[in-house]
C-alpha positions as CSV (number, residue, x, y, z in Angstrom):
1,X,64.7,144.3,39.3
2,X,64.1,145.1,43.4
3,X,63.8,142.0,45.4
4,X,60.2,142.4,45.4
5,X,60.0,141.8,41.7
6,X,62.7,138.9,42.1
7,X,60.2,137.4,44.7
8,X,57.4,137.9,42.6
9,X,58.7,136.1,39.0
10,X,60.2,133.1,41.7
11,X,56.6,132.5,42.8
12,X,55.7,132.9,39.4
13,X,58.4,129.8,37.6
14,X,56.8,127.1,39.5
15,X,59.1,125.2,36.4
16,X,62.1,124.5,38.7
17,X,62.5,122.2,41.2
18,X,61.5,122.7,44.8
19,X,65.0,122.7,46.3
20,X,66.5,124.7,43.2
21,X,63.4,127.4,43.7
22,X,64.4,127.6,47.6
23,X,68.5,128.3,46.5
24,X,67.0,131.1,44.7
25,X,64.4,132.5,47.6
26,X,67.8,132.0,49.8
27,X,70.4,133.3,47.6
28,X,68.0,136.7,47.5
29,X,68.1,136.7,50.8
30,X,72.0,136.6,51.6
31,X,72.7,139.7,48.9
32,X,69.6,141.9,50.2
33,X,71.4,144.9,51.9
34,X,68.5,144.8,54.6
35,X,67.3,141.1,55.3
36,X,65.0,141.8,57.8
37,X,63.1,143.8,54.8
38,X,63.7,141.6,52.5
39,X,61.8,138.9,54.8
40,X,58.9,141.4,54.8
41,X,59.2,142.0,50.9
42,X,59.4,138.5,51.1
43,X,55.7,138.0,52.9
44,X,54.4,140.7,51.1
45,X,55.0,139.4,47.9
46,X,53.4,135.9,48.9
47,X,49.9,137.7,50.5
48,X,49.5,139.0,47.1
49,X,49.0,135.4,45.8
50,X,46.9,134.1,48.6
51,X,49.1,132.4,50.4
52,X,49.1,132.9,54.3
53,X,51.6,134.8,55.5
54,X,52.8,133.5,59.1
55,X,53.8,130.2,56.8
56,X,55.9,132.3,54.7
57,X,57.6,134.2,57.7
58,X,58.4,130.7,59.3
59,X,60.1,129.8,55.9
60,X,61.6,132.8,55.3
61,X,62.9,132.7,58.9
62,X,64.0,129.1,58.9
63,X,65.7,129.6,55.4
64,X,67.6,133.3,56.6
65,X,69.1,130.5,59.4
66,X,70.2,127.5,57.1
67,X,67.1,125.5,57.5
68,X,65.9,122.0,56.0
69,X,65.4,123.2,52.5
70,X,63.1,120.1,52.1
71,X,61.0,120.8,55.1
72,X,60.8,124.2,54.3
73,X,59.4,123.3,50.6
74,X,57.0,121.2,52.1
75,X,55.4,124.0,54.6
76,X,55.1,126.5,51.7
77,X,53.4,123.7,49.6
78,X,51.3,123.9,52.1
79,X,50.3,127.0,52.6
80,X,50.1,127.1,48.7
81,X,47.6,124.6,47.9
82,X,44.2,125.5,48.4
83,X,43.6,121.5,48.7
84,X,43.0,120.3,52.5
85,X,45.5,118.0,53.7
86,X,45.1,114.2,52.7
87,X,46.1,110.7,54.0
88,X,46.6,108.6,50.9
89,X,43.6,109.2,49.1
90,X,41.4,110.3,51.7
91,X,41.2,114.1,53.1
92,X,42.7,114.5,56.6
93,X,40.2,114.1,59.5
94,X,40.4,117.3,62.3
95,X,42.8,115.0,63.9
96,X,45.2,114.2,61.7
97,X,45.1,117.8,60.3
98,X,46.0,119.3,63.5
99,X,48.9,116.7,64.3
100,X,50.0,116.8,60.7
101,X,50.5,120.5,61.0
102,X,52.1,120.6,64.5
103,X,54.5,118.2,63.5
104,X,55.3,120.6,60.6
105,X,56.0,123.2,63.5
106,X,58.5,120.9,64.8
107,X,56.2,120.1,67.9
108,X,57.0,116.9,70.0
109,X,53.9,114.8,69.3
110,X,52.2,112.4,72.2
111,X,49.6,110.7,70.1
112,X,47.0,108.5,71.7
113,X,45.9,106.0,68.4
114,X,42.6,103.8,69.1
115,X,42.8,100.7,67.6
116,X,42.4,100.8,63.8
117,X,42.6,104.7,63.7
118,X,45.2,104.8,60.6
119,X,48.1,105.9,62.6
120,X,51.0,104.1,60.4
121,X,49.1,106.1,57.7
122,X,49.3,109.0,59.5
123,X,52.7,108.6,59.9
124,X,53.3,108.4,56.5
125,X,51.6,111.8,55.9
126,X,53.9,113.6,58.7
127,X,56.5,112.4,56.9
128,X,55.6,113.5,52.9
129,X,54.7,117.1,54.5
130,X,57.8,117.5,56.9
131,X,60.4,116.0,54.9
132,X,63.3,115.5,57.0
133,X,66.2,112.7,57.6
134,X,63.5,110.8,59.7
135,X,63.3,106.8,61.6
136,X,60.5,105.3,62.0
137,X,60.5,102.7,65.0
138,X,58.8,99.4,64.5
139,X,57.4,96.8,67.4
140,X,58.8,94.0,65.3
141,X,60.5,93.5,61.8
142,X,57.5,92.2,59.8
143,X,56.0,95.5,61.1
144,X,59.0,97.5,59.6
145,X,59.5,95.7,56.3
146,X,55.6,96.9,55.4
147,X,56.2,100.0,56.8
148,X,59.4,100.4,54.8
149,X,56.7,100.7,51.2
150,X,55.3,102.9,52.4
151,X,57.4,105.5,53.8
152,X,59.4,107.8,51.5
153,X,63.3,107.6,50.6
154,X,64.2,109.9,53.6
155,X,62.5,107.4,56.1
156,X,64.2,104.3,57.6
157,X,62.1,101.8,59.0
158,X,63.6,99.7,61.7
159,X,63.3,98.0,64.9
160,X,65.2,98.8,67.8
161,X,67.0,94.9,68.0
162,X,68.0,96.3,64.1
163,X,69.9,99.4,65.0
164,X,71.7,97.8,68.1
165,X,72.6,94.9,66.0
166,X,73.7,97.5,63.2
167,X,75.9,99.6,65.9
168,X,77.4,96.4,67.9
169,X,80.9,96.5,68.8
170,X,83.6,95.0,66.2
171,X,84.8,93.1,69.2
172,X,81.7,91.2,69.8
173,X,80.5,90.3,66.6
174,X,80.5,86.6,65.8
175,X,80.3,85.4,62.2
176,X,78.1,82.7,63.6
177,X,75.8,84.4,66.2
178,X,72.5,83.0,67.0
179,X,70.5,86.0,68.7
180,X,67.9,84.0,69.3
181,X,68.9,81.3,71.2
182,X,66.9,80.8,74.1
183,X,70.3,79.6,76.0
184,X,72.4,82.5,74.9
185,X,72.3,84.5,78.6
186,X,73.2,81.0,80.5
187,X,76.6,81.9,80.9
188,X,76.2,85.0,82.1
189,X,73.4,84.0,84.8
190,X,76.0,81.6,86.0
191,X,78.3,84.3,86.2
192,X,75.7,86.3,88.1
193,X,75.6,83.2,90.4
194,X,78.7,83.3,91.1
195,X,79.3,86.9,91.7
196,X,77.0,86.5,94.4
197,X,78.7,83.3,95.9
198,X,78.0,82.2,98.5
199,X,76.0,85.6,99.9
200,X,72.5,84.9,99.1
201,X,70.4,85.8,101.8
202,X,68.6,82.2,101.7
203,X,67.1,82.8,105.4
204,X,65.0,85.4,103.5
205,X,64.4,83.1,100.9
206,X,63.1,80.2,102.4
207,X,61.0,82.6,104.8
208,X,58.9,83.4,101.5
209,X,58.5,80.0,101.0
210,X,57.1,79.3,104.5
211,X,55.1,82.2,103.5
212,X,53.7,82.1,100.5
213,X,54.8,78.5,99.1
214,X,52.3,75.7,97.8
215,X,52.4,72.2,97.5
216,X,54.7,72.6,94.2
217,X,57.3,74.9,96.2
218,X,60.9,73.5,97.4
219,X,60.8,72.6,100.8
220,X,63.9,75.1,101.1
221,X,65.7,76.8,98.4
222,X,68.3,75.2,96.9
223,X,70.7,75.2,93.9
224,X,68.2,75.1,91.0
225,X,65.6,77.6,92.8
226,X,68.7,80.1,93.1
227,X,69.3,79.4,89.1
228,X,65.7,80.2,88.4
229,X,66.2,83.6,90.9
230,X,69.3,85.0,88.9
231,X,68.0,84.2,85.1
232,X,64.4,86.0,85.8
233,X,66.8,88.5,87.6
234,X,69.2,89.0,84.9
235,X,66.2,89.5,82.2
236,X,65.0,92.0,84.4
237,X,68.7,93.7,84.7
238,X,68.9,93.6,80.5
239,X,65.5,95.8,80.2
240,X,66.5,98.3,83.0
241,X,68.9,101.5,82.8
242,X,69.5,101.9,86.5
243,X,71.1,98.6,87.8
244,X,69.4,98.3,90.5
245,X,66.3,95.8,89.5
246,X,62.7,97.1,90.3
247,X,61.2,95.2,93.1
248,X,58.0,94.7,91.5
249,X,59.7,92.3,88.8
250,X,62.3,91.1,90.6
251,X,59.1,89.9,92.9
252,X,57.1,88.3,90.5
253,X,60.4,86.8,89.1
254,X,61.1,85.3,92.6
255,X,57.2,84.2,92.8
256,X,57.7,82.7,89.6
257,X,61.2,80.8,90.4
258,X,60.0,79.6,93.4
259,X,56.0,78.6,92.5
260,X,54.4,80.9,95.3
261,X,51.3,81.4,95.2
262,X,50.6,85.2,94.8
263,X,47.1,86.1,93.8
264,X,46.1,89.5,96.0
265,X,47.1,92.8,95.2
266,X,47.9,93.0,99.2
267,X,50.2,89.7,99.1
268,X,52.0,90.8,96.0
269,X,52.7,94.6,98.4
270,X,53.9,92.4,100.9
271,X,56.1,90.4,99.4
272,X,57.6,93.2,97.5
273,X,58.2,95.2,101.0
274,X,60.1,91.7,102.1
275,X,61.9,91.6,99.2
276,X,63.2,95.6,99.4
277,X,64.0,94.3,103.1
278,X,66.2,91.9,102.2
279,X,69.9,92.0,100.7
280,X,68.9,90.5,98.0
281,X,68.1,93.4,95.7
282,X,71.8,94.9,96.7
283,X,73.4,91.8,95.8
284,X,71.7,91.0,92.3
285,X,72.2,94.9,91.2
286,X,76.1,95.0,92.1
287,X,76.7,91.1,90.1
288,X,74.5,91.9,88.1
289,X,77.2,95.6,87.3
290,X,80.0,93.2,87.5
291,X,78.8,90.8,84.5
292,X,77.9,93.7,82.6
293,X,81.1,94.8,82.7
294,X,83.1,91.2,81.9
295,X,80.7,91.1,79.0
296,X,81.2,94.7,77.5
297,X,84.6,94.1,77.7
298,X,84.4,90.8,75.5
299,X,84.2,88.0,78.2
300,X,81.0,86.4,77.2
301,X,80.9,85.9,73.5
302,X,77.4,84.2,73.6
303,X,74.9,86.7,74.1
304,X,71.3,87.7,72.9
305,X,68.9,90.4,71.6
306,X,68.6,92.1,75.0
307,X,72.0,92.0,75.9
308,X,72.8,93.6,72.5
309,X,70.1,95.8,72.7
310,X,70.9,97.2,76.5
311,X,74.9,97.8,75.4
312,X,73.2,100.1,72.3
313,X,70.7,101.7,74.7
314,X,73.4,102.6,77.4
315,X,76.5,103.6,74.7
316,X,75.1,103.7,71.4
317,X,76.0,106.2,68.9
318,X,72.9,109.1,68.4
319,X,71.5,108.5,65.0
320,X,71.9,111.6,62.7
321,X,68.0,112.0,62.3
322,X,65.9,114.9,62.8
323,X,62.5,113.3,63.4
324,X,62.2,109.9,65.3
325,X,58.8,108.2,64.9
326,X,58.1,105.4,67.7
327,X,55.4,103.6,66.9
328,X,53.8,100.6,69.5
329,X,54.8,103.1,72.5
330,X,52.7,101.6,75.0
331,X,54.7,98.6,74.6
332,X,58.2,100.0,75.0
333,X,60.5,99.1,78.5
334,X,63.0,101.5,80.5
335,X,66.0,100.8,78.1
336,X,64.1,101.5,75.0
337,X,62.7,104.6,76.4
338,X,65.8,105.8,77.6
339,X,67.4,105.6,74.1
340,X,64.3,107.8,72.4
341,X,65.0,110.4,75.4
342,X,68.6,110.4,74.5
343,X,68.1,111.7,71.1
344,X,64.9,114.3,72.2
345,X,67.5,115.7,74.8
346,X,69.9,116.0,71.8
347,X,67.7,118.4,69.7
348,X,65.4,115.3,67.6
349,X,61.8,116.2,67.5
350,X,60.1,113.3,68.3
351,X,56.6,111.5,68.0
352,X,55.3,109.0,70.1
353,X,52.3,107.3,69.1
354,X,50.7,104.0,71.4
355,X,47.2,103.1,72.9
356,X,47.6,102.2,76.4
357,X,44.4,100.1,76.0
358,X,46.9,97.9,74.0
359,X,49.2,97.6,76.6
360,X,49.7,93.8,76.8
361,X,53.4,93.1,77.3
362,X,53.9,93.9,81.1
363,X,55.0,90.4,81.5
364,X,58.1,90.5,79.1
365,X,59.4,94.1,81.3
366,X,57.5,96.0,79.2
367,X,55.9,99.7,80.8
368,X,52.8,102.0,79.4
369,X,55.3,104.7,78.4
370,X,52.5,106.3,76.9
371,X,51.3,107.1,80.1
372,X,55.0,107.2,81.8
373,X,55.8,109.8,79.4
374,X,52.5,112.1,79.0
375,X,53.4,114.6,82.4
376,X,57.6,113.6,82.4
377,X,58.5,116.2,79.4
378,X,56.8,119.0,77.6
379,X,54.3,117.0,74.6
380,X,51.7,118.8,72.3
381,X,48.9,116.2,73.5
382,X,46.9,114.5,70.6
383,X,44.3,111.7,70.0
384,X,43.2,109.6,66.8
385,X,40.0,108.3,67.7
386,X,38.2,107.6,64.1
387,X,38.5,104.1,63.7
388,X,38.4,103.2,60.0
389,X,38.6,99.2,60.8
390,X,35.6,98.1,63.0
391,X,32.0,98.5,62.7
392,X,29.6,100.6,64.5
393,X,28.7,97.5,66.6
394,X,32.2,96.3,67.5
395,X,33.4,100.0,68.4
396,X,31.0,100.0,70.8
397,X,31.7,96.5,72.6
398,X,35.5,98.0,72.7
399,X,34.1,101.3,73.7
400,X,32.2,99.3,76.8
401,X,36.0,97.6,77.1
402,X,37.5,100.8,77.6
403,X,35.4,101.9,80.2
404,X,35.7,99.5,82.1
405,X,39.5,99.3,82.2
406,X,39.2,103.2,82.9
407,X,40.8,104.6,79.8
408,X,39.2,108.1,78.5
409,X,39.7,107.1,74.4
410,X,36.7,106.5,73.2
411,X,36.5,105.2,69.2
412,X,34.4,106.7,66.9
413,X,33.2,104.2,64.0
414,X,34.0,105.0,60.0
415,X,34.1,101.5,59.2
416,X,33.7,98.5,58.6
417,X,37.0,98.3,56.7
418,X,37.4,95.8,53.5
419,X,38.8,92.6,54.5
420,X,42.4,91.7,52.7
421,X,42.5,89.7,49.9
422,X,43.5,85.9,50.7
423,X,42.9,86.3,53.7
424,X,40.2,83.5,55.9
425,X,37.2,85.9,56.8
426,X,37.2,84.5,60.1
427,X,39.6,84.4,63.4
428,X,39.5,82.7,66.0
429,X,41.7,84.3,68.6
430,X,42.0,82.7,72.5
431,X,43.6,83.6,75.4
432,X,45.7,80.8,75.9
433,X,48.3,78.7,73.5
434,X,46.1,75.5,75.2
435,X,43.1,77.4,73.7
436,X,44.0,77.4,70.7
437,X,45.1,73.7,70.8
438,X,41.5,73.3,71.5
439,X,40.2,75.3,69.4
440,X,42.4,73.7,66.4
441,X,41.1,70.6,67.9
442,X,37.3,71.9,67.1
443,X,37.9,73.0,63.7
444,X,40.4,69.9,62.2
445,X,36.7,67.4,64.1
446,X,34.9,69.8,61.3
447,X,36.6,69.2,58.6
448,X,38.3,72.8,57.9
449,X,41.7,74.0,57.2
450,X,43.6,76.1,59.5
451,X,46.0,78.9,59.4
452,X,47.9,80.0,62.4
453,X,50.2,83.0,61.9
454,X,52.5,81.7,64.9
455,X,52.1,78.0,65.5
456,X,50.6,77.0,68.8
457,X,53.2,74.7,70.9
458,X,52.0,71.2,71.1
459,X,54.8,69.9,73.1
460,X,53.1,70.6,76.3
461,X,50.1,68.1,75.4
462,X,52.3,65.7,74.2
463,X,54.1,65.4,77.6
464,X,51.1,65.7,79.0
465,X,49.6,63.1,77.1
466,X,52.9,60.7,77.9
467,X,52.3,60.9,81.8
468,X,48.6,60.5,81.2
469,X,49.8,56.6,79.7
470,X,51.2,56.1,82.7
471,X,54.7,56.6,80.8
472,X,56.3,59.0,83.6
473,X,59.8,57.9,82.1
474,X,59.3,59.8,78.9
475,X,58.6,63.2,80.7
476,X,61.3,66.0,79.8
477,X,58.9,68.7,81.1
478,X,60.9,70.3,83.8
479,X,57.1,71.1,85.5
480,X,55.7,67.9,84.8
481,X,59.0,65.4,85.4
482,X,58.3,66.4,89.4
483,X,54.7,64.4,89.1
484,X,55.1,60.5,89.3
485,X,51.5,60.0,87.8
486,X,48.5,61.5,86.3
487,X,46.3,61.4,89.5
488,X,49.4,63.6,91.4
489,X,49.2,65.9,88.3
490,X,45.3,66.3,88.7
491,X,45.6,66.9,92.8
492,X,47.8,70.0,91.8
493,X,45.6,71.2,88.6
494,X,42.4,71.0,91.2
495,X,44.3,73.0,94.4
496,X,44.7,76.1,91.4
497,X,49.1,75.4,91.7
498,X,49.6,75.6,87.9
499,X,49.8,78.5,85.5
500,X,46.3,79.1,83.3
501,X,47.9,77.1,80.2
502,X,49.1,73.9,82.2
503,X,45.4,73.8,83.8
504,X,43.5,74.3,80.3
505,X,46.3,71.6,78.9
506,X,45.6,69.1,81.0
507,X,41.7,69.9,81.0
508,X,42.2,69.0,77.1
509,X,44.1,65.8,78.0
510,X,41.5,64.3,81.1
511,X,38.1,65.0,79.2
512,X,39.0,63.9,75.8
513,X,37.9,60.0,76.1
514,X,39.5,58.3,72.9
515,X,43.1,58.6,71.7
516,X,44.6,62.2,72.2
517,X,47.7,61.3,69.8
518,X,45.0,60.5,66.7
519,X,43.2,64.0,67.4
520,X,46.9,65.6,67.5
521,X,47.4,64.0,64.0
522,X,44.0,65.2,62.6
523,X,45.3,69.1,63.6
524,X,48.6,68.6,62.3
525,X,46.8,67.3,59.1
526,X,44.2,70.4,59.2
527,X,47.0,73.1,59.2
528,X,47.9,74.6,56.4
529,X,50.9,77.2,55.8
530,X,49.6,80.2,54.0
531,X,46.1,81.8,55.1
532,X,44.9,81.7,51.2
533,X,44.2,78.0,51.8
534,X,42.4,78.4,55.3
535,X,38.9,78.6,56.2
536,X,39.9,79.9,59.5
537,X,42.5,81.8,61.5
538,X,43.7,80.5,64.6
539,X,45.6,83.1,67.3
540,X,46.2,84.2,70.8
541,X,45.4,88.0,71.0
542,X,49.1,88.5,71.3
543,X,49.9,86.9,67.8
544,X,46.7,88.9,66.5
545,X,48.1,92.4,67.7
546,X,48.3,94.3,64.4
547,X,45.9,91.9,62.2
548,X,42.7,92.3,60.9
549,X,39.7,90.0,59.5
550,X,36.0,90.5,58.2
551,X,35.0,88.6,61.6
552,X,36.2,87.0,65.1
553,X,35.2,84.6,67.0
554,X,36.3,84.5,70.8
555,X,37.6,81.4,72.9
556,X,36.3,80.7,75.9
557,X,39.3,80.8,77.7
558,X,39.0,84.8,77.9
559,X,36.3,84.7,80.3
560,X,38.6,82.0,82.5
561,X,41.2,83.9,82.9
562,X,39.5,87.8,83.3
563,X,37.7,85.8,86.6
564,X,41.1,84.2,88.0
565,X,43.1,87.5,87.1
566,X,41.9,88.9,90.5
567,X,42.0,92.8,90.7
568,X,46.2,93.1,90.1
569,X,45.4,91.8,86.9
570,X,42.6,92.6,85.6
571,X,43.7,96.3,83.8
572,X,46.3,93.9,81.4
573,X,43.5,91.2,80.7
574,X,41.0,93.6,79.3
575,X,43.4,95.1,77.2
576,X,44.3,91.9,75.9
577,X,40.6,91.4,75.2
578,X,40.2,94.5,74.1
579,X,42.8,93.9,71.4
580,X,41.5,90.7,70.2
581,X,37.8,92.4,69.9
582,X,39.1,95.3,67.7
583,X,40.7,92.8,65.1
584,X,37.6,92.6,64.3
585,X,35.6,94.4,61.1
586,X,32.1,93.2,60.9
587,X,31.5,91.7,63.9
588,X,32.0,89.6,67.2
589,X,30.5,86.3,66.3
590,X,28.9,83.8,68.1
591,X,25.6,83.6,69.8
592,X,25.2,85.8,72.7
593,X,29.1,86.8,72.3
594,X,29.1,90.4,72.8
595,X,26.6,90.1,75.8
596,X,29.0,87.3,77.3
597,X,31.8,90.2,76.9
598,X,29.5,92.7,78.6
599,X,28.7,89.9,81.3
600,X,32.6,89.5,82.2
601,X,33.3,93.2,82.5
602,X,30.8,94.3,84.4
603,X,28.0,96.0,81.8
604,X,24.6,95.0,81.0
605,X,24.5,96.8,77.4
606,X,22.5,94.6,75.2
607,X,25.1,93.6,72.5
């Protein structure tokens, strides 16, 4: 029998298995006297059955060279099937078909996803049809643990904190590590303290404050202000792979630390250019090297999930993987992007997929790598714009969103989507953690249960609440315990020298004219744990990011903020409200709500 004939009757006995039917195609191969004919026999062989040929060269190609038999498989299934791709139970839009089969080709993938445009199902898809050893990269672990059903055996599903927590050193693991313990850097931003000694450059310093402080600044910078200078420092350090801190954070961190008042895109330049002036930058980069060191070499023993993280990012093993999926990519921060350019540099095709409309971590070091990423390296550019979640009418208030902000995505409505069983048809998503106190306060006067997904902090009213008694002694706020009495509180709140949720907190606290500890007992006694009992959802937009319900209702507080964010803030604060709008399936309830949205950002559409 000629190798044609071979080919032919291996075409034909579809009864073995896929990789057992490749060992066969292969082993013809490697005794054909002439491969390079037997590639064409090959191709030849397959036209005859209808099956496209440049597939079949790619295979035969790919298989002559010791290729993925499993990926191979899935390519000539492929070009076998007369049946047009599919995602789940659905056929393929034009979208996903053309990234579906460009990943195939072992394309790197830059994959703009609108909200609710089924990327994690696309995903999924890439994945059944170019079967390789493959991770998936998850925001959080919730994320990854659903993502995890749904991916096939070759997939892992993980987050980043996973994998560096999986790879950590022998030396530093602990049997009785707390990760999460919001102390766990504070020996190591003492260290940094005291690797700068006694060189900071506090003339500097206290010329900010002379230039930019408010009533609630130090008179001068002293011991604490310097403590509150190295931790936002430090953070910084952990999220950066170059040790030399970028100004712009290392700014706002000394804005923060020190309570100046920054509000213009001009006095944040300036104060940036002061900063880059100054020896300060030199000084926190090289103790900031030092500590680094002391703790890689076992020093500090108390550490967290961005320490662990940056020592995986900087001298991590590569992952034997041949596809790396990073999902959320918008959200990502110099460290993490340096360890998924790490493993593309090292021959791992790699898909990033993100929405830089969704981009709402810049305060937590976060960068739109989306956009960082799109011109830096060579990407076959894509976009999912068919949103199967929201209606016609809420695509098109996000659509106005979008606009606005200046991105070019623009949805295109399939839905509305079916709500999930046992879940409250409604949400109620604010802006601020205050907002939702109030807005938990509104519902529990009603009568209704609430679920909150991530429990809004009351221990800011309750101080609050204490110093609005006139009981100053029982104050442990460390921003409240430098007010001796309400009316002192109040002369700050009204001169705009407090943070968004200490000025909606203690709006909460001064207009509410009976007992604010009997209203905090009827929320506590309105919250329920699990959303099955609920007849609403309560959320900022940053807990709703990656939920969905039938309907949402907007706080107030959205409108607040988008008119004190100034223009240095604005682009983040419509992305935050353009994520809580696209939770949304049905509709943006509320009278008037989707004309109040148009109001604030500057169209006139009729909602």
């Amino acid at each position: 029998m000629d190798l044609e004939q071979q080919l032919r009757a291996l075409l034909a006995r579809r009864e073995h298995s896929a990789i057992e039917w490749l060992d066969q195609v292969a082993h013809s191969f490697s005794t054909a006297p002439d491969q390079r004919g037997a590639v064409a026999e090959f191709v030849a062989a397959c036209e005859t059955k209808g099956v496209i040929a440049t597939a079949f060269s790619d295979a035969a190609r790919g298989l002559g060279q010791g290729g993925d038999k499993r990926a191979i498989w899935r390519q000539l299934q492929r070009a076998m099937s007369a049946q047009p791709l599919a995602i789940g139970q659905h056929p393929a839009t034009d979208e996903q078909q053309q990234i579906i089969e460009a990943a195939c080709r072992g394309e790197h993938l830059w994959i703009a996803a609108g909200a609710g445009a089924s990327k994690t199902s696309t995903l999924v898809a890439i994945t059944q049809y170019h079967p390789c050893a493959s991770l998936y990269l998850a925001f959080n672990r919730g994320i990854a643990n659903q993502a995890q059903q749904r991916f096939p055996n070759w997939v892992e599903s993980k987050t980043l904190h996973a994998l560096a927590l999986k790879h950590l050193p022998e030396h530093l693991r602990q049997s009785d590590m707390d990760l999460s313990n919001a102390h766990a850097s504070r020996d190591m931003v003492m260290g940094l303290m005291e690797a700068v000694g006694d060189r900071w450059p506090t003339r500097d310093i206290n010329d900010w404050i002379a230039r930019f402080g408010t009533d609630d600044s130090p008179g001068r910078v002293g011991a604490n202000e310097l403590r509150l200078i190295a931790g936002r420092a430090w953070q910084q350090l952990l999220t950066q792979v170059d040790p030399m801190l970028a100004l712009p954070a290392l700014a706002e961190g000394i804005a923060q630390a020190l309570s100046l008042q920054i509000k213009t895109a001009k006095q944040r330049v300036f104060l940036e250019q002061l900063v880059e002036q100054s020896a300060l930058p030199r000084l926190l980069s090289e103790a900031g090297a030092a500590v680094w060191q002391d703790f890689t070499d076992g020093r500090y023993l108390t550490f967290g999930f961005n320490e662990m993280l940056r020592l995986f990012g900087l001298s991590g093993p590569l992952l034997p993987i041949k596809l790396l999926l990073v999902d959320e990519a918008q959200d990502l921060n110099p460290l993490m992007l340096n360890i998924i350019q790490r493993h593309r540099s090292a021959g791992v095709q790699v898909i990033l997929v993100g929405d830089s409309a969704q981009a709402i971590y810049g305060w937590n070091g976060s960068i739109d790598a989306m956009q960082r990423m799109r011109h830096s390296l060579d990407w076959t550019i894509c976009q999912l714009s068919t949103t199967f979640r929201c209606s016609p009418a809420v695509t098109a208030l996000a659509n106005d969103i979008l606009a606005a902000n200046a991105h070019t995505l623009r949805l295109r409505a399939a839905g509305p989507a079916s709500p999930a069983p046992h879940q409250p048809e409604l949400a109620a998503i604010c802006r601020t953690n205050a907002g939702c106190v109030q807005m938990i306060a509104s519902y529990a006067n009603r009568g209704k249960k609430v679920y909150c997904p991530k429990k809004p902090d009351s221990y800011l009213l309750w101080q609050l609440f204490w110093l609005k008694l006139g009981k100053a002694d029982k104050v442990e706020h460390p921003e409240l315990k430098r007010y001796p009495n309400w009316n002192a509180l109040g002369d700050s709140i009204r001169g705009d020298q407090m943070d968004r949720d200490m000025r909606l907190a203690y709006k909460i606290i001064d207009q509410d004219p009976g007992d604010f500890s009997k209203k905090l007992k009827a929320m506590k006694t309105a919250l329920v744990d699990t959303p099955q009992r609920a007849d609403v959802a309560v959320m900022t937009a940053h807990a709703a990011k990656g939920l969905e319900y039938l309907n949402v209702r907007l706080g107030e507080d959205f409108f607040d903020v988008l008119d004190e964010a100034g223009p240095d803030g604005r682009a983040e604060e419509l992305n935050i409200l353009y994520v809580a709008v696209t939770r949304a399936m049905n509709a943006i309830t509320g009278k008037g709500m989707a004309a109040a949205v148009r109001s604030a950002i500057g169209t006139t559409r009729a909602g």
